[in-house]
C-alpha positions as CSV (number, residue, x, y, z in Angstrom):
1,X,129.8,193.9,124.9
2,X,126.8,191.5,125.0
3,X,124.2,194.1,126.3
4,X,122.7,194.4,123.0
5,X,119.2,192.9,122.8
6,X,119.6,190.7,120.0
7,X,122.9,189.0,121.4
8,X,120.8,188.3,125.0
9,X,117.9,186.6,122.6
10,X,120.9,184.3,120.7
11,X,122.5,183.8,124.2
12,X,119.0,182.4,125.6
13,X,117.9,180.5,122.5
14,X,121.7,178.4,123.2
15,X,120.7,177.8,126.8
16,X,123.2,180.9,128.4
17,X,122.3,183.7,130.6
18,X,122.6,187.2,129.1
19,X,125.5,187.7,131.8
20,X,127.3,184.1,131.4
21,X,130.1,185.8,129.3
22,X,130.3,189.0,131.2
23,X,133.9,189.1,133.2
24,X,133.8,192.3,134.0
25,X,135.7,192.7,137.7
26,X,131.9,194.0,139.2
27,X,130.6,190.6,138.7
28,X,131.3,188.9,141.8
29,X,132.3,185.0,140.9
30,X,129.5,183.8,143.4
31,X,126.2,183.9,143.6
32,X,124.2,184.5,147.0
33,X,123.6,181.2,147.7
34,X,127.2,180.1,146.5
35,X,126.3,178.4,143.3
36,X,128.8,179.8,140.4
37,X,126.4,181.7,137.6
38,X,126.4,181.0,133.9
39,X,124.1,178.5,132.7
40,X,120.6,179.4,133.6
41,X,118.5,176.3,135.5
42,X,121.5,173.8,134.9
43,X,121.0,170.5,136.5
44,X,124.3,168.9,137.9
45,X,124.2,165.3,137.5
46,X,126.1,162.7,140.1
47,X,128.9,162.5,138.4
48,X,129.5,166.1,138.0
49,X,128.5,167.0,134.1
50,X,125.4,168.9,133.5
51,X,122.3,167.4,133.0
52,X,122.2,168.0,129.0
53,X,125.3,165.9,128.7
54,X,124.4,162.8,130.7
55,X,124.3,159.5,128.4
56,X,120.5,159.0,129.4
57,X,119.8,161.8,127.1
58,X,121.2,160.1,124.3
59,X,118.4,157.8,122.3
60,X,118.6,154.0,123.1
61,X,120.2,153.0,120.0
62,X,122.8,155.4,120.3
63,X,123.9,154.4,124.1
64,X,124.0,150.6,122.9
65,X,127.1,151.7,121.6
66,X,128.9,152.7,124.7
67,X,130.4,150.8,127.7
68,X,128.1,149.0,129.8
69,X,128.2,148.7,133.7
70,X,130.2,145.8,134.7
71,X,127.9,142.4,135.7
72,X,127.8,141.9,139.1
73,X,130.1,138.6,139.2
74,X,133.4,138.7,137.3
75,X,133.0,136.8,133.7
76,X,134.6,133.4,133.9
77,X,136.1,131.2,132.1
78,X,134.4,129.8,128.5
79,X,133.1,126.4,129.0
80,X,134.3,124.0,127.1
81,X,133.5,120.2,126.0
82,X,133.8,118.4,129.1
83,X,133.0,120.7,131.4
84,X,130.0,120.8,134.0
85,X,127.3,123.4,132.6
86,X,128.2,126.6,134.6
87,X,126.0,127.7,137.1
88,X,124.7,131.3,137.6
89,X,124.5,133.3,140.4
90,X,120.7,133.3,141.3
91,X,120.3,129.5,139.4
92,X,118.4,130.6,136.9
93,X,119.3,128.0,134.4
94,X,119.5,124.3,134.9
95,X,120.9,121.2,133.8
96,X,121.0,117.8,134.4
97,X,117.3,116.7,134.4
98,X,117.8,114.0,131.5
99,X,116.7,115.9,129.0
100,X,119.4,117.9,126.6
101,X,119.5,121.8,126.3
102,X,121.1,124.2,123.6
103,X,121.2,127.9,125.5
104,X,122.2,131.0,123.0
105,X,123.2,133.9,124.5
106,X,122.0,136.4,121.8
107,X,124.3,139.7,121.2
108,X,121.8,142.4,121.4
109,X,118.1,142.7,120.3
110,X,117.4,144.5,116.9
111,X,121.0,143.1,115.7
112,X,120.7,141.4,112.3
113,X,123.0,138.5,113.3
114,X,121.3,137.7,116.4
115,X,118.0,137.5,114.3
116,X,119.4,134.7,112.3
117,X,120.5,132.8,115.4
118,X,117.2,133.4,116.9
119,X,115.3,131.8,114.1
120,X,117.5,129.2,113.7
121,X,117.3,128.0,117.1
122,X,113.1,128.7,117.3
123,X,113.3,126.0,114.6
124,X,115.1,123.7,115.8
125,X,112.9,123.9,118.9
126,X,109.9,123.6,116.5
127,X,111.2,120.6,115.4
128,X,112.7,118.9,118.2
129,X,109.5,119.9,120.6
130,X,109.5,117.4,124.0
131,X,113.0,116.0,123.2
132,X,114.8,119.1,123.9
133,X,114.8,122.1,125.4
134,X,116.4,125.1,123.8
135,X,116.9,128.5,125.2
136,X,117.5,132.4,124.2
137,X,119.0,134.6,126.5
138,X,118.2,138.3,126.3
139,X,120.0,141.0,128.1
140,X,117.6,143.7,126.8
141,X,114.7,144.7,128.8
142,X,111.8,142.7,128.8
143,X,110.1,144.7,127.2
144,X,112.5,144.9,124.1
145,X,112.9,141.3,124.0
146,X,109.2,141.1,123.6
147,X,108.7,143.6,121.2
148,X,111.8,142.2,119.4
149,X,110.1,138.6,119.2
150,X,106.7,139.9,118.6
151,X,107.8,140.9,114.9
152,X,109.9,138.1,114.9
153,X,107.0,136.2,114.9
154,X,106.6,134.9,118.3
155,X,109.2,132.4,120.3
156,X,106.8,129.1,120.4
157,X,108.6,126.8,122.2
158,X,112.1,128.9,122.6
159,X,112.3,129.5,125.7
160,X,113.4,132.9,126.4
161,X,115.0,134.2,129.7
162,X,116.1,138.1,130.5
163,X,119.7,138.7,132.2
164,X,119.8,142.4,132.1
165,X,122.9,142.7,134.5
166,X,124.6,140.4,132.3
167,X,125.4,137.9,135.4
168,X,124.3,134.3,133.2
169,X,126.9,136.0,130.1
170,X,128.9,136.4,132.7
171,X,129.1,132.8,134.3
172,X,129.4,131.1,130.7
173,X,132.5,133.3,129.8
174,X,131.0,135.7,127.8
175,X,131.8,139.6,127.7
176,X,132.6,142.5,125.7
177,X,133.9,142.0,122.4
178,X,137.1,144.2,122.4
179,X,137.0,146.8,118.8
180,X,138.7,144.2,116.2
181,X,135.6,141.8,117.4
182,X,133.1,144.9,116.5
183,X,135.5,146.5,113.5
184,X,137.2,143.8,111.4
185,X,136.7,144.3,108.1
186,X,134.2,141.4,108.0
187,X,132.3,142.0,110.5
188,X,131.9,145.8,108.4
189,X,131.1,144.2,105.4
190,X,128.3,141.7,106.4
191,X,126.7,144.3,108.1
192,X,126.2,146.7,105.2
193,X,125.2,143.5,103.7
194,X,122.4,142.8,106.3
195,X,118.3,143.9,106.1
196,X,117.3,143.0,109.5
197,X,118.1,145.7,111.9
198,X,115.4,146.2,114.0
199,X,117.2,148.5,116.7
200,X,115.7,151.1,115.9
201,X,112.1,150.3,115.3
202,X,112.0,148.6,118.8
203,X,113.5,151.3,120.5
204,X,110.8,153.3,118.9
205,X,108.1,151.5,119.9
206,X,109.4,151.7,123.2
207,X,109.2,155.5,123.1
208,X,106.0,155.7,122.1
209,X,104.4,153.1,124.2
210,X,106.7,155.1,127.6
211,X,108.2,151.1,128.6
212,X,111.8,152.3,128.3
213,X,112.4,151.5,132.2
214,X,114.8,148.5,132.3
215,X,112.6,145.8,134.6
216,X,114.0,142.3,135.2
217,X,113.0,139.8,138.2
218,X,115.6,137.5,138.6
219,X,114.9,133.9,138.5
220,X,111.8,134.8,136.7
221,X,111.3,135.3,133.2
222,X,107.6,136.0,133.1
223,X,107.1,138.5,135.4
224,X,108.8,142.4,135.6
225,X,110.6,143.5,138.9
226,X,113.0,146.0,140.5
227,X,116.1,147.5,137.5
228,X,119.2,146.1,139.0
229,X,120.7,149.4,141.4
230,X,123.6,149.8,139.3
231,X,121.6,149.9,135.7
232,X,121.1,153.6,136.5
233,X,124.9,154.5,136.8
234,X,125.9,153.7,133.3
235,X,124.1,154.0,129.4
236,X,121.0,152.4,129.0
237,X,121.3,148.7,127.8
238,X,117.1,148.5,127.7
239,X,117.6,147.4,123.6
240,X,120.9,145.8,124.9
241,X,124.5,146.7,124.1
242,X,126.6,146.6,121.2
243,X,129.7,144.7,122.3
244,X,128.5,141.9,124.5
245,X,129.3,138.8,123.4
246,X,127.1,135.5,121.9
247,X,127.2,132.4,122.6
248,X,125.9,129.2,122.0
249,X,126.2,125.8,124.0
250,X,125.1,122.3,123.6
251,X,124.7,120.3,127.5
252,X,123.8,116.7,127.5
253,X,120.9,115.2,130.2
254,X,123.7,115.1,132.8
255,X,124.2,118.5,133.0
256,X,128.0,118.5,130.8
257,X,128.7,121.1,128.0
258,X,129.1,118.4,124.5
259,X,129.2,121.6,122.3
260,X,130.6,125.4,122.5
261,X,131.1,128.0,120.7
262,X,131.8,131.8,121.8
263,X,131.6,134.3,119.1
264,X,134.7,135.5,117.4
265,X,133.3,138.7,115.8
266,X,129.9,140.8,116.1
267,X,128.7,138.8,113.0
268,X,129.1,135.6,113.6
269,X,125.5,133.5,113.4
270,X,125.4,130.5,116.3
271,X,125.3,127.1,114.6
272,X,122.3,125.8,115.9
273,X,122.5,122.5,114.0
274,X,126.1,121.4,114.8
275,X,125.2,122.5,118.7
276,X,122.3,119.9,117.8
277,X,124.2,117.3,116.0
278,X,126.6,117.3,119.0
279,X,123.2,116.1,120.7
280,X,122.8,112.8,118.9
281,X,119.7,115.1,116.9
């Protein structure tokens, strides 16, 4: 039935051996070495599907949109006024020095939204430079992040820290959006609305320049390390992921939250000025 040659070159072309469809009783079901014959050169990955369907083949934009890998700590609680600035699991933010901080936890990099918080806050910095201290965390790669600033024009004096395993999102309450948070009819329109998407032009330059290996050194935000051991069971998250959460956060010089605010929907932009005016600035 599929003896003829042009059905074994269309068999090949499609990735099949010219036998795969032959079950004819001579066959034998085995192979020698006990494998079970079909696809030609098919890699089995650890969970059990082939190679060609593993999420890793998918292009970074398009795996932003599935579910992460958990964070390593369970996501508490939202702080809220009041309430002692959380701390993370490996300390790497800090309050209570005397001097007032404003920390957004930005959605994803490349996301329109998150652009406008961004900038907002980098002025506000810009502004406020030696009185207070305001900070952007990233759970994209480092490498993203800096691409991602790069064209945004730089972060001057926004500090910017990296939380790829999502552990500092976690600690300050913040998740995965569930699908009205990423659906809602709002949420659809402003982002038809929106110009600034960059997903897809960082991911690219991350292609081209090969730094699509997801790097982060915990307690340090300048330097690359070791991918955290579980970033290579689940979808990529090196431009970041689709349905985590923002955030933004206003804590006084004695280390306790004044301002909060978790978003509601994938569109919401961080109010960087009533986080501010909650500071006395």
């Amino acid at each position: 039935m599929f003896s003829s040659l042009t059905t074994k070159l269309a068999m090949r072309k499609v990735g099949l051996s010219s036998d795969a469809l032959d079950f004819s009783s001579s066959k034998s079901n085995k192979s020698n070495d006990g494998s079970v014959p079909g696809l030609d050169d098919l890699e089995e990955s650890n969970s059990g599907w082939p190679a060609w369907m593993n999420t890793k083949k998918l292009p970074l934009t398009a795996q932003a949109w599935l579910s992460p890998v958990p964070p390593p700590v369970p996501v508490a609680e939202c702080p809220k006024p009041g309430d002692l600035a959380p701390l993370d699991r490996d300390r790497r933010l800090t309050f209570g020095g005397g001097k007032p901080v404003i920390v957004l936890f930005l959605r994803c990099v490349g996301c329109a939204f998150a652009r406008k918080s961004f900038l907002a806050l980098r002025d506000l910095a810009i502004k406020n430079q030696g009185k207070l201290t305001c900070i952007a965390v990233s759970h994209s790669s480092r490498e993203a992040t800096r691409k991602w600033v790069d064209i945004l024009g730089g972060a001057w004096t926004l500090e910017i820290v990296i939380d790829e395993d999502r552990s500092i999102y976690a600690a300050w309450g913040l998740g995965l959006g569930n699908v009205w948070y990423m659906f809602n009819p709002t949420t659809q329109i402003q982002g038809w609305k929106e110009k600034g998407w960059l997903g897809i032009k960082v991911a690219n330059s991350l292609q081209r320049t090969g730094s699509i290996k997801q790097a982060t050194a915990p307690g340090d935000a300048a330097s690359a390390g070791a991918a955290p051991e579980s970033a290579s069971e689940g979808p990529s998250t090196v431009i970041g992921n689709k349905w985590q959460q923002a955030g933004l956060f206003a804590v006084d010089g004695r280390g306790t939250v004044v301002w909060a605010a978790k978003a509601l929907r994938a569109d919401d932009v961080m109010d960087s000025n009533a986080a501010a005016a909650a500071l006395g600035f």
